[in-house]
Each structure stands twice: as structure tokens, then as C-alpha cells.
C-alpha positions in Angstrom: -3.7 -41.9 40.3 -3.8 -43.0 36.8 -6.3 -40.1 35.9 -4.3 -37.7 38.0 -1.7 -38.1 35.5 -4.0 -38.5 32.6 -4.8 -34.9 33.2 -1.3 -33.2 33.8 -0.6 -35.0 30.9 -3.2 -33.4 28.8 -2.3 -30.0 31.0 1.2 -30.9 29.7 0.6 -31.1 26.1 -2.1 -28.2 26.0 0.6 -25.7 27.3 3.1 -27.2 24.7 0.1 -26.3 22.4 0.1 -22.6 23.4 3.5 -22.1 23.8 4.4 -23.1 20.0 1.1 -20.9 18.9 2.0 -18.3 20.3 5.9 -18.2 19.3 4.8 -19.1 15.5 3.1 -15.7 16.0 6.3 -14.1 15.6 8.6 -11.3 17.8 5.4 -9.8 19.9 6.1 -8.7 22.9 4.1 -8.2 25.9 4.6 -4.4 25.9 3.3 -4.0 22.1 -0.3 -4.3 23.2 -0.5 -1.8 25.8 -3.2 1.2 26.0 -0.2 3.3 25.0 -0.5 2.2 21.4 -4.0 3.1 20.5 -4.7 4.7 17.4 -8.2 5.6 18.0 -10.7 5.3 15.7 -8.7 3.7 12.4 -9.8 4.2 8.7 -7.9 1.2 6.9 -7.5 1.0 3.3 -5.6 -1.8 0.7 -5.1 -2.4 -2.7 -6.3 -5.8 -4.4 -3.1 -5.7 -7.8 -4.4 -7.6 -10.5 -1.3 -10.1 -10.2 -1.9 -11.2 -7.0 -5.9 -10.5 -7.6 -7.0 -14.5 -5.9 -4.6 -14.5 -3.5 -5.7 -10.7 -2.3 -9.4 -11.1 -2.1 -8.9 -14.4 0.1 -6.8 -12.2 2.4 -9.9 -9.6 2.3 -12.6 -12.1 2.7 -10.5 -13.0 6.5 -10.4 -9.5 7.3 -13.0 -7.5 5.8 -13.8 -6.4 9.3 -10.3 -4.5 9.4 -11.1 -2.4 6.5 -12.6 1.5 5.5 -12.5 0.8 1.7 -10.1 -1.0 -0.7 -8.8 -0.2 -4.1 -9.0 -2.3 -7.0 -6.0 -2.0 -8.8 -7.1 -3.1 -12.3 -7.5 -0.5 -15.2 -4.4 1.0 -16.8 -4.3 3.7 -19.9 -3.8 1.7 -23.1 -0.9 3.2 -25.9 -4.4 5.3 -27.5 -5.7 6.6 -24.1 -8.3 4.3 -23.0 -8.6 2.5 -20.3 -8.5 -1.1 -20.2 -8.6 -3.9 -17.3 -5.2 -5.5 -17.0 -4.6 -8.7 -18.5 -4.8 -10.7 -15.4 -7.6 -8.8 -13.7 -11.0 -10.1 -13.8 -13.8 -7.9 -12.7 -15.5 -9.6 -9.6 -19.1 -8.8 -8.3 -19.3 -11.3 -5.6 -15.6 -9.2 -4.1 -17.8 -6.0 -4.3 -21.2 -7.2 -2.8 -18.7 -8.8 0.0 -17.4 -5.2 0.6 -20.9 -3.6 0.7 -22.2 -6.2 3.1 -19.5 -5.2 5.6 -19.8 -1.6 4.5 -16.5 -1.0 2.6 -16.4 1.5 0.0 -14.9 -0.4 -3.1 -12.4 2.6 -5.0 -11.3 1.3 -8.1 -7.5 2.3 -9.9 -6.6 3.9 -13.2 -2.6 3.9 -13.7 -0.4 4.8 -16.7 1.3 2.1 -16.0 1.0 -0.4 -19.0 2.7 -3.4 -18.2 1.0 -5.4 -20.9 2.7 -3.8 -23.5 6.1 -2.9 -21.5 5.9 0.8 -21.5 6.1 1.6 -17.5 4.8 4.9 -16.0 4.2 6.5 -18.7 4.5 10.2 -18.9 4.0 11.3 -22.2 0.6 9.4 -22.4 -0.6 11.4 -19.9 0.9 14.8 -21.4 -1.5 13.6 -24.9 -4.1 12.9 -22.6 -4.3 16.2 -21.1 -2.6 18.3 -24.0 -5.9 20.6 -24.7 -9.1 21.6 -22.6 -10.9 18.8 -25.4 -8.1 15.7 -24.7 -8.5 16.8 -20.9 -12.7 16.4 -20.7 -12.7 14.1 -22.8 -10.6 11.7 -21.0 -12.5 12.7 -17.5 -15.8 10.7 -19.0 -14.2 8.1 -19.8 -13.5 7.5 -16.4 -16.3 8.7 -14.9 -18.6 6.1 -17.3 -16.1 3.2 -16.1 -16.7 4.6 -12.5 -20.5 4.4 -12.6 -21.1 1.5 -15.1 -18.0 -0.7 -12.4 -20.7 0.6 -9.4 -17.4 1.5 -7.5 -18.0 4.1 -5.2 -14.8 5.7 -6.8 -12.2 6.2 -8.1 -8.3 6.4 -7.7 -5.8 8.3 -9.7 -1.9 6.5 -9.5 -0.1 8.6 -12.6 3.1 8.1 -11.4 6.5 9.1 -13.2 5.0 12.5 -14.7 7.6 14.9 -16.1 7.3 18.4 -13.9 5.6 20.0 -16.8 2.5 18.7 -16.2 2.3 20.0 -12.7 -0.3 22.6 -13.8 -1.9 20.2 -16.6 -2.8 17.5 -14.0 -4.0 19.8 -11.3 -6.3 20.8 -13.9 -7.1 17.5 -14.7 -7.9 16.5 -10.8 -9.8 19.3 -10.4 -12.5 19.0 -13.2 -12.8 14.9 -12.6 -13.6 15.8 -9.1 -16.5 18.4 -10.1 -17.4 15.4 -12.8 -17.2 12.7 -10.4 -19.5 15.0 -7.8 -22.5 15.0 -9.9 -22.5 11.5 -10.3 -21.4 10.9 -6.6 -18.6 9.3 -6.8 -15.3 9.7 -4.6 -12.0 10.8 -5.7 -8.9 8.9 -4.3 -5.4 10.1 -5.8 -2.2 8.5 -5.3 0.9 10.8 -4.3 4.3 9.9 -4.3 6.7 10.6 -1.7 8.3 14.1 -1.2 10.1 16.4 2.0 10.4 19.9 2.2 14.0 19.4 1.5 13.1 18.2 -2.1 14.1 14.2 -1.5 11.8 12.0 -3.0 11.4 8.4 -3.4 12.9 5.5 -6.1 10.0 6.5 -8.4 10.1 9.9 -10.5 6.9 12.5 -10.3 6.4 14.0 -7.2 7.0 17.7 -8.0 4.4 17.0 -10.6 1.6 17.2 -7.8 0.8 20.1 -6.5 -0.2 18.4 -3.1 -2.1 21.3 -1.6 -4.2 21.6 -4.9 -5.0 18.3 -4.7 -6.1 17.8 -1.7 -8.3 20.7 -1.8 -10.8 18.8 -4.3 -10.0 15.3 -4.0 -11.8 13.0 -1.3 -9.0 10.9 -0.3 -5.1 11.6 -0.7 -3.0 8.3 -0.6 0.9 9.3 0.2 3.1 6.8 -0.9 5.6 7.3 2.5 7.3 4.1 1.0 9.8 3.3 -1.9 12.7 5.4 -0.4 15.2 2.3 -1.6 13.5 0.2 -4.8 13.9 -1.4 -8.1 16.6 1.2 -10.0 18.1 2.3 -6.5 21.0 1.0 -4.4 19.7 -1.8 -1.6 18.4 -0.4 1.4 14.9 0.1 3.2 12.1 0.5 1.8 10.4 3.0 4.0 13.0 4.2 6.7 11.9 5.8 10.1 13.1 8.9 10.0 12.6 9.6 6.3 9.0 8.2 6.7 8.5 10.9 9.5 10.3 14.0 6.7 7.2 12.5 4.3 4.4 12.7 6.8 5.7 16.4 7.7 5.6 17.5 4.6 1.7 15.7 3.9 0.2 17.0 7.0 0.8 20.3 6.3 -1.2 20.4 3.0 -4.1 17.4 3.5 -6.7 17.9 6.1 -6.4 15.1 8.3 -9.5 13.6 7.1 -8.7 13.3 4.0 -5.0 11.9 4.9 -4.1 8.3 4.3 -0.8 7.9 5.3 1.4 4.5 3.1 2.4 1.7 5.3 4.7 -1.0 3.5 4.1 -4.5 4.4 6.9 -6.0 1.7 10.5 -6.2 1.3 13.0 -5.7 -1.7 15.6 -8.4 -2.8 18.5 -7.0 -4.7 20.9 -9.6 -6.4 24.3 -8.4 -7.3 24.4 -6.7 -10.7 20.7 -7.0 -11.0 17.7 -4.5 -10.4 15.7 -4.9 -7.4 12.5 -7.0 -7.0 9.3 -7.0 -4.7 9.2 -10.0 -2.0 5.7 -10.4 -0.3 5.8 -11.7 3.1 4.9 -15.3 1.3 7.8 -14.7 -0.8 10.1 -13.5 2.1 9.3 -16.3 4.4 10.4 -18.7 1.6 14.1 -17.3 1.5 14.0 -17.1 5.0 13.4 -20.8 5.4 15.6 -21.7 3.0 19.2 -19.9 3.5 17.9 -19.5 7.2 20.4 -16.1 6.9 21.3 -14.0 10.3 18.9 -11.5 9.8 19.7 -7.8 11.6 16.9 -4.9 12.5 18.2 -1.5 12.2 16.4 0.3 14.9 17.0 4.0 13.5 15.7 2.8 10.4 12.9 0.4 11.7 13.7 -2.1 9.2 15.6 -5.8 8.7 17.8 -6.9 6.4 20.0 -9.6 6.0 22.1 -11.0 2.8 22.3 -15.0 1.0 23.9 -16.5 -1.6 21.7 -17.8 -4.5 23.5 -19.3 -7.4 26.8 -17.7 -6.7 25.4 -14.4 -6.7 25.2 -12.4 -3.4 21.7 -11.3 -2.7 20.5 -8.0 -0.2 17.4 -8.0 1.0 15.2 -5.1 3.4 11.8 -5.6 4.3 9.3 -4.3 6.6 8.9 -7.0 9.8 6.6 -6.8 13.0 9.0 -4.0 14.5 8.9 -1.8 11.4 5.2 -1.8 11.7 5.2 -1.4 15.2 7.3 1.5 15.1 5.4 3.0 12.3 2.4 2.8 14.1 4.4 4.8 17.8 5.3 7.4 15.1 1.7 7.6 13.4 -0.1 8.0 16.8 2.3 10.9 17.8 1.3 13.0 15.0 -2.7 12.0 15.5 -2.3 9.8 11.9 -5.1 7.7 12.2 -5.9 6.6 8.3 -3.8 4.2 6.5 -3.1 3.1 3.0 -1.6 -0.4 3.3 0.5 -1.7 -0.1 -0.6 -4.6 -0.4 -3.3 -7.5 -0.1 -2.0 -11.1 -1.3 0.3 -13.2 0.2 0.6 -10.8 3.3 1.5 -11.9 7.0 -1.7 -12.1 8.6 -0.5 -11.0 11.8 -0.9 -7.3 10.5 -4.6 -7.4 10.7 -4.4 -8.4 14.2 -2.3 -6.0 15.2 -4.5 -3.2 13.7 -7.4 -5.1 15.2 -5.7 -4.6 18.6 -4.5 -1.2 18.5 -7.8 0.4 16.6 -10.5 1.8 19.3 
């Protein structure tokens, strides 16, 4: 008798066991992982920033299995035109033999984006840069020689916040460091920034700067930013809405060959404090607020996306963010228009619980 109930007792305490693993999981449902949701064969892609570079490559090292190739955001064009590694990025060999050895290709970043010296995206840098036929080739070695001195198998373009009358200049300019990067057998990855056909683009400027059909005519991969509809200088709202992420993909899918095609899936959320710009919340950072104010949190189902508001020193705060039902929703939409590669922004402090699902839902 007394072993009898030694062992319900055990039975007892192991189901407790499951029952809190399971609901510390998060809002999965049943129904989520049903046949209906697979993706087929899945080409997964992520950026490692520079600011979150430790925290990132931990999150790769658990999932390497998950991924096609990542991108090392870590070179930005300094105030003369050269590229430089970010302050807080440190070149790591032992993250790129990791990659090879699970047979990711490892596409490393150049952005005008110079945060070290509080410029932003700049535009004008980029206009120099590509000013004559001499600026233009000259500036296509130096990334090719960072390219093949790195060993990345690549490289990706993210000039964001170009002025529209570079449109030509920069097609240009992708269109010789693709022939440049070919002899040398390298890949070419460029970042584009969310537009529809009816002209509405996302919180950052410089999509009618890429020629997206151009583009994606010479480059390898095209990374569509179907993300930052609501961000840092806009009003609150959600980061990648439903039905404006669906206007994006329209508009991609009719100039990139689906191979080539790697459609932006958020995996953040915004806080915007009264009277102040917006900020970036990982899911690290989101889970901390959550815990804290413990707010009523609401999911707009049209939107695919949660919000809730808190109070943080007398100031009223609005936050969006992308949850398990956002993704899940993105990934119903993806399959019904055959998407099947994705760009994921970003690695570091992410919930891990996306990785399974991909794992789950991949063939």
C-alpha cells in the first residue's frame, strides 16, 4: 500500500511537472501544429547586430540547426567612405567555423548607418560614394576585399534612408558589385525596405530609391523589410500589421523570383512613452515590463498583433509587439502565397519558442 501511493505520488507530481512546462510555453494551442501549417522546405535567415552581438550568437549556437545563412551585422560606412566594424562588434572565427560545420552560409552587413558618430542613415554619404563611375568602383573593392579577406560567403547591402535621386545611382552600384562579387564567388544579399503598389511605405525613408525589379535581377538574395509600418518617429501602433504585411509581400512577389525572396518576420515590439520617440523591446526586454506592471494586454486579430499600455514614472507608456499569434498568423499568410524563405530581425534576447515553431512547421 505504502508504495502504491509512493507511485501516484510521483505520477502526481510528474504531471504537475508537465502541466507547468508546458503552460510556461506560452498561448500554443493544440490546433497550431497541425499538417495544415507546413511550410515546406524553409530557408531561414537572422541577423547577429553588433549590440546584442554575445547575446545573438548564444541564441545561434541553440539553434544553428534552424538556419540557411545569417547576417553579421557589423561594418558601417565611416564620415570618409570606408568601412569600419562597429564599435561594439568583434569579429569572431569560432561563430563562422560554427556556421560552416552546420552548413550556414555566414553574409556579412555594410550599412550607412553610423551610429558611432550619430549621423543615422545616411544619404548623402552614399550619393559621394557613388557620385562618379571612379567613387562608384572604387567603393565596390573595398567591399569585395572586406568580403573575401572576412571569408564570408557574402555580402549584404542595408542603405537605408536614400533620397529618390539615387534610384538610378544605386541600381548601378548593385549591379557592378554583383558582377565584382561573381568573380570572386561571393553572394550578394540586399536589404529592401517596405513598399505597396499604392506607394505606402514603412517608418523608415528610401524605398522608392530601389528599383526592386533591378535588383533582384542581379542580386542572390533580396531581404524585404515587411516590418517597421509603426516605429521610432511614427505614432504607436504595430510594427508589422497583417494586412499591410500581405500589401508588402504583393508588391515583392511580383518583382523577386521566389528563390531569391526572403520575406521580414518581426520578432520585437516597440514601447512609445508619452512625448517621447519610440524604442525597440526584444522579447527579453518585453517580458521584463510584462512582469513588472503585469498590464491587461489585448491582441488585435485584424492586425495580428498585442498591445497593451503602463505607467512608468508618471508618464503613460504604448507598447505593440509581435507575440506567438502574430507569428502564427504570419506564417497561415506566408504558406498561402508559397513564401517559404525568411528573414528574421533579430537574434539576441529572442523568445526561443520561435525556433521551435519553425522547427515544427518546416518539412
Amino acid at each position: 500500500m505504502v508504495k502504491f501511493h509512493l507511485i501516484l505520488v510521483i505520477l502526481v507530481i510528474s504531471g504537475l511537472v508537465i502541466f507547468f512546462l508546458l503552460l510556461d510555453r506560452g498561448n500554443w494551442n493544440n490546433s497550431d501544429y497541425d499538417d495544415q501549417l507546413k511550410l515546406g522546405d524553409l530557408k531561414v535567415f537572422s541577423w547577429i547586430p553588433h549590440w546584442d552581438q554575445a547575446e545573438a550568437i548564444e541564441s545561434f549556437k541553440e539553434n544553428a540547426d534552424v538556419f540557411h545563412s545569417i547576417g553579421l551585422f557589423w561594418y558601417y560606412l565611416t564620415a570618409d567612405g570606408d568601412l569600419a566594424l562597429y564599435s561594439r562588434a568583434s569579429q569572431d572565427d569560432a561563430l563562422i567555423s560554427l556556421a560552416r560545420e552546420n552548413n550556414v552560409q555566414v553574409m556579412v552587413s555594410v550599412a550607412n548607418l553610423n551610429n558611432d558618430k550619430g549621423r543615422g542613415w545616411d544619404s548623402d554619404l552614399v550619393n559621394s560614394l557613388l557620385g562618379t563611375a571612379e567613387s562608384q568602383s572604387a567603393h565596390v573593392q573595398d567591399i569585395v576585399s572586406m568580403v573575401v579577406k572576412g571569408d564570408y560567403d557574402g555580402v549584404i547591402i542595408d542603405y537605408e534612408g536614400l533620397d529618390v535621386v539615387l534610384r538610378e545611382q544605386f541600381t548601378s552600384f548593385i549591379q557592378e558589385l554583383s558582377v565584382e562579387l561573381r568573380k570572386n564567388n561571393k553572394l550578394l544579399g540586399v536589404t529592401i525596405l517596405p513598399i505597396t503598389e499604392d506607394g505606402e511605405t514603412g517608418a523608415v525613408a528610401g524605398a522608392e530609391a530601389q528599383d526592386l525589379g533591378a535588383i533582384a535581377a542581379v542580386a542572390d538574395y533580396v531581404y524585404v523589410m515587411s516590418y517597421g509600418h509603426h516605429g521610432k518617429y511614427t505614432d504607436p501602433g504595430p510594427v508589422a500589421a497583417l494586412t499591410w504585411v500581405e500589401e508588402v509581400l504583393k508588391f515583392s512577389q511580383a518583382r523577386v523570383p521566389a528563390d531569391k525572396l526572403f520575406i521580414g518576420v518581426p520578432i520585437f515590439g516597440y514601447d512609445w512613452e508619452e512625448g517621447v520617440e519610440g524604442h525597440g523591446l526584444t522579447h527579453k526586454a518585453l517580458s521584463n515590463i510584462i512582469d513588472r506592471y503585469e498590464p491587461d494586454i489585448s491582441y488585435n486579430k485584424k492586425m495580428a498583433s498585442s498591445t497593451f499600455e503602463f505607467i512608468k514614472d508618471e508618464k503613460n507608456h504604448v507598447v505593440w509587439f509581435e507575440d506567438e499569434r502574430s507569428l502564427l498568423a504570419k506564417l497561415r499568410l506566408f504558406k498561402e502565397y508559397n513564401i517559404s524563405n525568411f528573414a528574421f530581425w533579430r537574434l539576441g534576447n529572442d523568445d526561443q519558442r520561435v525556433w521551435e515553431v519553425i522547427r515544427l512547421h518546416g518539412e
